[in-house]
Gaussian input, Z-matrix of N, CA and C with variables (Angstrom, degrees):
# hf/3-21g

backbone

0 1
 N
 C     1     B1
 C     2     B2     1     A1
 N     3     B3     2     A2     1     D1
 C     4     B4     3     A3     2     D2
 C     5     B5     4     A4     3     D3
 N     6     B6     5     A5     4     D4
 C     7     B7     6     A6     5     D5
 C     8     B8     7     A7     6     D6
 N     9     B9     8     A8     7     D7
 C    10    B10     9     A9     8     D8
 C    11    B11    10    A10     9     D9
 N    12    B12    11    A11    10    D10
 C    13    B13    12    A12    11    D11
 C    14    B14    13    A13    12    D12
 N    15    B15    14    A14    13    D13
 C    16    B16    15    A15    14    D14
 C    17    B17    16    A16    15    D15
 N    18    B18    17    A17    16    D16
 C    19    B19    18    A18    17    D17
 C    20    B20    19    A19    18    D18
 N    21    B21    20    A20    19    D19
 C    22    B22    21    A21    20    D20
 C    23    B23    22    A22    21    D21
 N    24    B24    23    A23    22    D22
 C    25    B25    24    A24    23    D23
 C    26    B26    25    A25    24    D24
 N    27    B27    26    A26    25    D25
 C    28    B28    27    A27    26    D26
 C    29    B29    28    A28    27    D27
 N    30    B30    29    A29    28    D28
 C    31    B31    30    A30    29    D29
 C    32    B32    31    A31    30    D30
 N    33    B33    32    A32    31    D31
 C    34    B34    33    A33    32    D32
 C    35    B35    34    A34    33    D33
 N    36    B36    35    A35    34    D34
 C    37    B37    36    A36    35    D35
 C    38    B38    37    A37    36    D36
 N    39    B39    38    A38    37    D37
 C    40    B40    39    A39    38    D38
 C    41    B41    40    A40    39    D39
 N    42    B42    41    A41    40    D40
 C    43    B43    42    A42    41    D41
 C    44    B44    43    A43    42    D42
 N    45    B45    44    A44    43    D43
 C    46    B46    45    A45    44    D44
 C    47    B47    46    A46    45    D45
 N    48    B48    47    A47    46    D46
 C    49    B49    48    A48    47    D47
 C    50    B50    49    A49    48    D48
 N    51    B51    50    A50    49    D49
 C    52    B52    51    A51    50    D50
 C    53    B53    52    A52    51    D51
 N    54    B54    53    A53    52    D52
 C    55    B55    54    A54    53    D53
 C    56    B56    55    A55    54    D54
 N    57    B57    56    A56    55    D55
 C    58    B58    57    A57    56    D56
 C    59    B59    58    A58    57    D57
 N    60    B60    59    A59    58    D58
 C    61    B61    60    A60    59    D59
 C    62    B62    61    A61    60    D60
 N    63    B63    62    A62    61    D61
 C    64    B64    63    A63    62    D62
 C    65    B65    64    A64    63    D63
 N    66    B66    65    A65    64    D64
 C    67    B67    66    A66    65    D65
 C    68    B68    67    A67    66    D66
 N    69    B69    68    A68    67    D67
 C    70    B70    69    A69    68    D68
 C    71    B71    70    A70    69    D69
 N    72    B72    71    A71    70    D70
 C    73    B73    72    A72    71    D71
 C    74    B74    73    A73    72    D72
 N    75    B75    74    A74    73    D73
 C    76    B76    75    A75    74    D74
 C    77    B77    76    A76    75    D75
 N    78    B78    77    A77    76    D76
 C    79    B79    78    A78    77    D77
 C    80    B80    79    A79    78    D78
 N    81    B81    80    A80    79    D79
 C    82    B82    81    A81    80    D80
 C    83    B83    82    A82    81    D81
 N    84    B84    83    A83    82    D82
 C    85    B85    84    A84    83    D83
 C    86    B86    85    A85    84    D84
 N    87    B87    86    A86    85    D85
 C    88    B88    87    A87    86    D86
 C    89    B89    88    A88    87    D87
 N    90    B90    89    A89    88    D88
 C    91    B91    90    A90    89    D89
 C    92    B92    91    A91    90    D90
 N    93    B93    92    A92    91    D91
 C    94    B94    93    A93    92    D92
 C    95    B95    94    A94    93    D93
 N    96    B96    95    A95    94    D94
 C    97    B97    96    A96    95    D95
 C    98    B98    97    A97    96    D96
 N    99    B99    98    A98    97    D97
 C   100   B100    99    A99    98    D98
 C   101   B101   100   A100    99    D99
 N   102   B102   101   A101   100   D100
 C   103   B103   102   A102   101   D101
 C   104   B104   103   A103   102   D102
 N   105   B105   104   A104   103   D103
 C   106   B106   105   A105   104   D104
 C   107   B107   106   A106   105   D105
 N   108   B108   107   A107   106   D106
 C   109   B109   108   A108   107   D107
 C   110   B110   109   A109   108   D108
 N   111   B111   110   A110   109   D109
 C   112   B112   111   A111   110   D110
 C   113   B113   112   A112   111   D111
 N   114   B114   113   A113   112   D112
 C   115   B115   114   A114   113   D113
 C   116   B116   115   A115   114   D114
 N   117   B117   116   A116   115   D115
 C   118   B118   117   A117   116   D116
 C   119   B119   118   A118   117   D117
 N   120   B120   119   A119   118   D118
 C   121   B121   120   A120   119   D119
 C   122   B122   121   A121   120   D120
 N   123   B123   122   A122   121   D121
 C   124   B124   123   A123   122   D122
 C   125   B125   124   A124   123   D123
 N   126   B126   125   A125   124   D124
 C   127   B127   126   A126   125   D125
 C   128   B128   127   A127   126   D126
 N   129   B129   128   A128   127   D127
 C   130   B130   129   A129   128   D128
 C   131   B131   130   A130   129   D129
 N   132   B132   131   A131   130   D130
 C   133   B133   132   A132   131   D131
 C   134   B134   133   A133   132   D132
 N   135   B135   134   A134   133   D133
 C   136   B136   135   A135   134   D134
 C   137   B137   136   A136   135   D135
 N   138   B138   137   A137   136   D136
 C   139   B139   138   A138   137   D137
 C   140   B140   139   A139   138   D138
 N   141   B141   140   A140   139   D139
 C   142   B142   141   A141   140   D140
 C   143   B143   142   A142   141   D141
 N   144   B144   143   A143   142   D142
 C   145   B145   144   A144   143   D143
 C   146   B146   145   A145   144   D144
 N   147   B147   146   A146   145   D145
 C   148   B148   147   A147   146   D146
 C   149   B149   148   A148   147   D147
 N   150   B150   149   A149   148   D148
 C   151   B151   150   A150   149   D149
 C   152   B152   151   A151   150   D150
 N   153   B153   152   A152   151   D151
 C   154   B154   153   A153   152   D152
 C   155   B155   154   A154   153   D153
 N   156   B156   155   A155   154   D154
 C   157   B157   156   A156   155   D155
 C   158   B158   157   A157   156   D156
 N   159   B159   158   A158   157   D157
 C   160   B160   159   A159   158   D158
 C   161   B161   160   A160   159   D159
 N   162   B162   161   A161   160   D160
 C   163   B163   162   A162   161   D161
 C   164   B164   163   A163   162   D162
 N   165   B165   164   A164   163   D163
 C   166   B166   165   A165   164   D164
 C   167   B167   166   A166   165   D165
 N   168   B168   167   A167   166   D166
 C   169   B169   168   A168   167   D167
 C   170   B170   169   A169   168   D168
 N   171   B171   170   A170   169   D169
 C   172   B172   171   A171   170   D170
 C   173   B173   172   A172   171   D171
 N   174   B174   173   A173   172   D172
 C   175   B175   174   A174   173   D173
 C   176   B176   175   A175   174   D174
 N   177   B177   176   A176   175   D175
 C   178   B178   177   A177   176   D176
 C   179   B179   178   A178   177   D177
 N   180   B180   179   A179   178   D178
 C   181   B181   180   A180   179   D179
 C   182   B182   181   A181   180   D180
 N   183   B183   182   A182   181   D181
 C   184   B184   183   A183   182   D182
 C   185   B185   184   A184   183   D183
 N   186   B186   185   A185   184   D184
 C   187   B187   186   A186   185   D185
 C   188   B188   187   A187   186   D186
 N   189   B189   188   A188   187   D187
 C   190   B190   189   A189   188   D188
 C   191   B191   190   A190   189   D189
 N   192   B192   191   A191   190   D190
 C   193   B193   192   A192   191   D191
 C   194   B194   193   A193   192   D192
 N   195   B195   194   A194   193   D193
 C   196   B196   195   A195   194   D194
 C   197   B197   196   A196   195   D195
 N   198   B198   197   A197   196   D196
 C   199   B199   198   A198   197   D197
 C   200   B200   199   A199   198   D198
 N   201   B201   200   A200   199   D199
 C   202   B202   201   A201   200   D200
 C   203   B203   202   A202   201   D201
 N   204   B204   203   A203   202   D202
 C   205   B205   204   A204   203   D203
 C   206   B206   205   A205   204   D204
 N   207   B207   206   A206   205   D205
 C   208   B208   207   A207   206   D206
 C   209   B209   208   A208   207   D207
 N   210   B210   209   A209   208   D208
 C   211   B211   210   A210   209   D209
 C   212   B212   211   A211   210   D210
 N   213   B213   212   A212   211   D211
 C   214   B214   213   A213   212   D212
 C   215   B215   214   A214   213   D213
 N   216   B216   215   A215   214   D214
 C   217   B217   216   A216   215   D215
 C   218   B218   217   A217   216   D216
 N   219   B219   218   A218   217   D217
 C   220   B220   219   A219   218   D218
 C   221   B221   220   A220   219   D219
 N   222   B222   221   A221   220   D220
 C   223   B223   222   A222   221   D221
 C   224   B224   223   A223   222   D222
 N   225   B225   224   A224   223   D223
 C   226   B226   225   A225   224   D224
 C   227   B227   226   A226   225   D225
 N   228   B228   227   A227   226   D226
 C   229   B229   228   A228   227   D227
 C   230   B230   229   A229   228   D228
 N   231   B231   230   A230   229   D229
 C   232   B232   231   A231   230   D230
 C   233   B233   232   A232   231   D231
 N   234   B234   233   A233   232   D232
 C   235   B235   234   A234   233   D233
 C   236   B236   235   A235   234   D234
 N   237   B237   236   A236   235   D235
 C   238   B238   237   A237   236   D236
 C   239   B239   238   A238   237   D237

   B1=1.4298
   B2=1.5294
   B3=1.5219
   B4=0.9535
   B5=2.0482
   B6=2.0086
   B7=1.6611
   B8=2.0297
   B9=0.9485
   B10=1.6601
   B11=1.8833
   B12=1.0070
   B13=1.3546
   B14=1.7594
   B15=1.3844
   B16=1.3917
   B17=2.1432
   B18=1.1491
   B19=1.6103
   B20=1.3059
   B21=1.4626
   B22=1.3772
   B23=1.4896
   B24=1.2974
   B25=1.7498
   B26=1.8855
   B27=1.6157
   B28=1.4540
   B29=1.8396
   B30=1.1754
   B31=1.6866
   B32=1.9170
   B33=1.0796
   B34=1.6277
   B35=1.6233
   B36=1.6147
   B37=1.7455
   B38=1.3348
   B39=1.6656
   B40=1.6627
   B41=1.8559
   B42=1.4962
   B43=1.7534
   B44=1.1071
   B45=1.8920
   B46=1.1289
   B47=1.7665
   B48=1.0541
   B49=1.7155
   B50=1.1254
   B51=1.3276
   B52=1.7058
   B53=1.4906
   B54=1.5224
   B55=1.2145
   B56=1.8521
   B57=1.4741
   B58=1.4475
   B59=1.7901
   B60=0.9999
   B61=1.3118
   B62=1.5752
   B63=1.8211
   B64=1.7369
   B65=1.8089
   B66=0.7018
   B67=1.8592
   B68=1.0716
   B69=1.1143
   B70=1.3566
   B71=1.6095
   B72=1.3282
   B73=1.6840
   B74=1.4914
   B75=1.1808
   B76=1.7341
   B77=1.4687
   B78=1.7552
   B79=1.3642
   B80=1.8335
   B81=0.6491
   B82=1.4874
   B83=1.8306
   B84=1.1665
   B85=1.4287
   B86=1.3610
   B87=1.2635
   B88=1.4134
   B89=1.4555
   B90=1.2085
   B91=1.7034
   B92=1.5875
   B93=1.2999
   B94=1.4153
   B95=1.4680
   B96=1.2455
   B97=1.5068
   B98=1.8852
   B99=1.3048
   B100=1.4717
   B101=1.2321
   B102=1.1874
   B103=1.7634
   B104=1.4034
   B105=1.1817
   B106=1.3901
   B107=1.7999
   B108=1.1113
   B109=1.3191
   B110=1.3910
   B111=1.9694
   B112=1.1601
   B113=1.3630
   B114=1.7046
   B115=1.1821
   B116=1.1826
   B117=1.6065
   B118=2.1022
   B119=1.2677
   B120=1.7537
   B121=1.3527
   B122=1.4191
   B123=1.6085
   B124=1.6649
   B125=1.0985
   B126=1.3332
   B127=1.4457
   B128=1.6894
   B129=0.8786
   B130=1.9761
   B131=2.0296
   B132=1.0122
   B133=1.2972
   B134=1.2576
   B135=1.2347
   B136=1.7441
   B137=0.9407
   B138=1.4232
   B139=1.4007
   B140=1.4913
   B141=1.7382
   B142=1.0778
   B143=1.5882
   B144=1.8483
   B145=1.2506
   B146=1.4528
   B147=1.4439
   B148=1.5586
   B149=1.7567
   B150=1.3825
   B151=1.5559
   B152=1.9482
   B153=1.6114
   B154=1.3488
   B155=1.3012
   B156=1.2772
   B157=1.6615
   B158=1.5267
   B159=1.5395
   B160=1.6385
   B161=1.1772
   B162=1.3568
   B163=1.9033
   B164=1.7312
   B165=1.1597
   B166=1.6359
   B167=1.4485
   B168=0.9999
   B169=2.3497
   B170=1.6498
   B171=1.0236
   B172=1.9379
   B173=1.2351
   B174=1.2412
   B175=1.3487
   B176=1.6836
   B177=1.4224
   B178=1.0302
   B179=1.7868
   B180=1.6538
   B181=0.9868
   B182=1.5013
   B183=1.2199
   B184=1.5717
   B185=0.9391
   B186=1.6083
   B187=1.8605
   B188=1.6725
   B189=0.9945
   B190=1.5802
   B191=0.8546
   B192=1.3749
   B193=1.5546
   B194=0.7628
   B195=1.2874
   B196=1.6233
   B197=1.0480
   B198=1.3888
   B199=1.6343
   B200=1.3696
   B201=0.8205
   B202=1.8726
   B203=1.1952
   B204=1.3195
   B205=2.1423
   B206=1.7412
   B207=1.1711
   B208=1.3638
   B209=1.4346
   B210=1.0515
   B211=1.6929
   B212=1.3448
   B213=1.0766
   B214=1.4390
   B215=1.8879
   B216=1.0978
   B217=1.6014
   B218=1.5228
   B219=1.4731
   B220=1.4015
   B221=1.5109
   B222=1.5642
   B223=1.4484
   B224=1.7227
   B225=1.6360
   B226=1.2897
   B227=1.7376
   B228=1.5175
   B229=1.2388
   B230=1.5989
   B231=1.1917
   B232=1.4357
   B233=1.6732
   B234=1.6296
   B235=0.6926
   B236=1.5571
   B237=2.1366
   B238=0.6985
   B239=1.4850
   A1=108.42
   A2=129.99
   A3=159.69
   A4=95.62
   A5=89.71
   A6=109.71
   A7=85.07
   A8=101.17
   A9=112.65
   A10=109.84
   A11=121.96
   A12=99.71
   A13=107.28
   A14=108.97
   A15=107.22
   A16=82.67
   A17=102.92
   A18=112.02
   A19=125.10
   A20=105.65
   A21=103.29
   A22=101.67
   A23=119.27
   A24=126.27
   A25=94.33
   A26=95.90
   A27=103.12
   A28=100.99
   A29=137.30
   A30=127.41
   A31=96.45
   A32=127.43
   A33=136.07
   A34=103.21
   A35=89.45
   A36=116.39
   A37=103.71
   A38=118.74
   A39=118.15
   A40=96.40
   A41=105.10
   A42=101.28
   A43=130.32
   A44=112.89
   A45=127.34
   A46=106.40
   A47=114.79
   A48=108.72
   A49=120.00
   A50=137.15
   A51=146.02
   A52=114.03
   A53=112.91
   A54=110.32
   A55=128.50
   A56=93.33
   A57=113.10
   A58=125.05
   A59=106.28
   A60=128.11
   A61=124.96
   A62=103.06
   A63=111.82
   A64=127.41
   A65=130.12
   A66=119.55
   A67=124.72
   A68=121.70
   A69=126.59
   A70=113.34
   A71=107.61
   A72=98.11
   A73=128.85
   A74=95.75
   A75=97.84
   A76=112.97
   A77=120.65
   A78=113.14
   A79=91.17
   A80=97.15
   A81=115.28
   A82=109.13
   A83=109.61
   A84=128.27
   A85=160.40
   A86=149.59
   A87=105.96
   A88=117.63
   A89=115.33
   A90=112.64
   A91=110.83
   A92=120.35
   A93=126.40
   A94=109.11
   A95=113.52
   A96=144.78
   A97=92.27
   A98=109.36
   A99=146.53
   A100=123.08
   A101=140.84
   A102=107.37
   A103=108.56
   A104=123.66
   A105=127.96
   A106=86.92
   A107=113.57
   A108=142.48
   A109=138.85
   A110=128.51
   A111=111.83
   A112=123.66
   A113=126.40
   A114=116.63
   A115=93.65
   A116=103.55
   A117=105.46
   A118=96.19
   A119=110.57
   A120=119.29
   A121=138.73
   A122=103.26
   A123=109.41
   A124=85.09
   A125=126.21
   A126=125.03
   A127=114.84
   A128=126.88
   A129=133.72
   A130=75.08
   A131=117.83
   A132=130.29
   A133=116.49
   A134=112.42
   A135=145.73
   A136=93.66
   A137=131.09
   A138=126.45
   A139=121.59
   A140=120.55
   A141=100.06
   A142=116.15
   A143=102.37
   A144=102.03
   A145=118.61
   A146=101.13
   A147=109.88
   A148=107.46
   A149=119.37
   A150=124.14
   A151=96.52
   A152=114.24
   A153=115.75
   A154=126.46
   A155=91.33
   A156=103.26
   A157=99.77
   A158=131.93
   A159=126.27
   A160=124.72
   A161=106.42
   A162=120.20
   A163=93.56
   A164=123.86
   A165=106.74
   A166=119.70
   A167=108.63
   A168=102.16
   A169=76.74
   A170=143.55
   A171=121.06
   A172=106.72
   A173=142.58
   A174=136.01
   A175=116.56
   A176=129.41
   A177=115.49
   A178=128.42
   A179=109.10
   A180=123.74
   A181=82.75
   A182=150.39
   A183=152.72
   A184=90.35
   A185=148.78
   A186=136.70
   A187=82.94
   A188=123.92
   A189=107.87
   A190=124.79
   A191=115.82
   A192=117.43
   A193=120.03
   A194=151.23
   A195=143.85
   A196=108.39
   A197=148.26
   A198=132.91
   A199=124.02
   A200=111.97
   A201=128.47
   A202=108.88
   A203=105.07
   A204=114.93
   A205=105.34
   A206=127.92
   A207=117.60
   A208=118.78
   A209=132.70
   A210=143.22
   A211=153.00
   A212=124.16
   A213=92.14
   A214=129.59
   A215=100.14
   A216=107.47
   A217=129.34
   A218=105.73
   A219=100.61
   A220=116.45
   A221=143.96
   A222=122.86
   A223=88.71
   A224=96.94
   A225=102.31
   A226=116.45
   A227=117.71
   A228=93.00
   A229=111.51
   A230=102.67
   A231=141.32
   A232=105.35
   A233=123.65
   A234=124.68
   A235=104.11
   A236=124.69
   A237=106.69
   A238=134.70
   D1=125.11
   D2=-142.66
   D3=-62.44
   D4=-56.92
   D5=-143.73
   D6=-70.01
   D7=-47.78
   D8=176.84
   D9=-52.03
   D10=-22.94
   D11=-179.24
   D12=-107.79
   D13=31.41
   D14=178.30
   D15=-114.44
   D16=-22.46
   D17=159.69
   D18=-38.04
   D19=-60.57
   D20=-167.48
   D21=-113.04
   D22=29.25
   D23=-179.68
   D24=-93.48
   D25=-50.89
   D26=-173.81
   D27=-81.07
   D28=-11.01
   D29=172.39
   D30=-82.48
   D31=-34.10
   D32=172.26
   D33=-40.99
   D34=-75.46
   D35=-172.56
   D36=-37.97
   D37=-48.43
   D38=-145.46
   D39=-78.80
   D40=-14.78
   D41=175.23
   D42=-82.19
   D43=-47.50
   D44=-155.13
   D45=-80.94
   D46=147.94
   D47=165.19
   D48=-74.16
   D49=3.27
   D50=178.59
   D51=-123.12
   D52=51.24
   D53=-169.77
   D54=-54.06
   D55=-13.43
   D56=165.58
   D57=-53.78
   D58=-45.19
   D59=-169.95
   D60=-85.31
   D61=-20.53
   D62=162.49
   D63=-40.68
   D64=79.16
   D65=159.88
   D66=-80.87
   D67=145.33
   D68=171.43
   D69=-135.27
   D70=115.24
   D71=145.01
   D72=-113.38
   D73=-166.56
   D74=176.56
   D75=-157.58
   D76=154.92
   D77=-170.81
   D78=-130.79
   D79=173.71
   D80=-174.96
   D81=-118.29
   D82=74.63
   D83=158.66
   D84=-33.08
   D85=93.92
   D86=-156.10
   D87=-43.84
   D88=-48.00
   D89=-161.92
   D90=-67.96
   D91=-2.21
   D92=-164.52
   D93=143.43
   D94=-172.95
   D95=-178.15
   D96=-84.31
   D97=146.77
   D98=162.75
   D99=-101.92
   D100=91.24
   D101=163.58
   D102=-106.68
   D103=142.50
   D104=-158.97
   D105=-115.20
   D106=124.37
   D107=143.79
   D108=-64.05
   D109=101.28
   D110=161.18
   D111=-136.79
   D112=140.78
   D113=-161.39
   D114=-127.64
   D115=-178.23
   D116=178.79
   D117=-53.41
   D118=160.64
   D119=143.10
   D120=-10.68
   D121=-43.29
   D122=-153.76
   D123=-98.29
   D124=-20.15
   D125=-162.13
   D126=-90.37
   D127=19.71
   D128=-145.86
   D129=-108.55
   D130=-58.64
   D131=-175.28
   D132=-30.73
   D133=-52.93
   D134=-169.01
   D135=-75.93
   D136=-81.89
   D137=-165.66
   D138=-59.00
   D139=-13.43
   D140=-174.64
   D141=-96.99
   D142=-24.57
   D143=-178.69
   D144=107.28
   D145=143.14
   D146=173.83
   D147=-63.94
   D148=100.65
   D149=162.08
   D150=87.98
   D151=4.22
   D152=177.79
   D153=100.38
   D154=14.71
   D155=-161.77
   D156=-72.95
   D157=-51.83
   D158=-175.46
   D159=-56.68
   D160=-32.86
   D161=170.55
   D162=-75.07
   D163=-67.99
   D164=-179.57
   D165=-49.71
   D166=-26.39
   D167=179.11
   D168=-85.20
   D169=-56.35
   D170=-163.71
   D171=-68.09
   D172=-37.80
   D173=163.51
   D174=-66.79
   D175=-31.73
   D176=165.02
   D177=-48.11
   D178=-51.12
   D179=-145.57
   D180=-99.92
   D181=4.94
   D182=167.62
   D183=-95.42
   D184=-38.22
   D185=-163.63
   D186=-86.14
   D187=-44.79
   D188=176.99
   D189=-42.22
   D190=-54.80
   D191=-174.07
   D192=-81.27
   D193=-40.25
   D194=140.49
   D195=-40.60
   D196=-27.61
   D197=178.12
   D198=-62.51
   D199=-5.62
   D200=174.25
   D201=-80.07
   D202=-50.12
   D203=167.73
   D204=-77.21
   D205=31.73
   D206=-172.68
   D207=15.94
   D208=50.06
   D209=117.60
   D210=-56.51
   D211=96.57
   D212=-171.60
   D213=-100.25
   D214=154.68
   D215=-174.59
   D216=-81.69
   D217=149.39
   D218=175.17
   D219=-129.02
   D220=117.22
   D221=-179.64
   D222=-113.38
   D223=123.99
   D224=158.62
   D225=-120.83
   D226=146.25
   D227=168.47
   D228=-129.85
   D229=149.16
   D230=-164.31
   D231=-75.22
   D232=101.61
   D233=-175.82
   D234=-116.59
   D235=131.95
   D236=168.32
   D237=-113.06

């Protein structure tokens, strides 16, 4: 869903120090929605979190919000 990945573009942005450099897409799945995540290099760190914890509160609070539309969510990020 389109309105949701300008969602988790700005929960990305509010971590990383290169807020320039965030993308996001998303595919529409059987099992649910995807949004694929990518930030600078330096930034993969940031977003994921001590033990995963920043990617788990952004994926929490994205299954929320789609859970009202019975969907479910996915944030992965794309490290290269």
């Amino acid at each position: 869903m389109k309105e949701y990945k300008g969602l988790v573009e700005y929960l990305a942005k509010q971590v990383v120090t290169d807020p320039d450099a965030v993308a996001v897409e998303y595919r529409s799945e059987r099992e649910g929605l995807t949004y694929y995540v990518t930030v600078a290099q330096g930034d993969v760190g940031k977003i994921i979190g001590k033990n995963g914890r920043v990617i788990a509160a952004i994926r929490h609070y994205v299954s929320a919000a789609l859970g009202k539309q019975r969907k479910r969510a996915f944030v992965k990020v794309i490290t290269e």
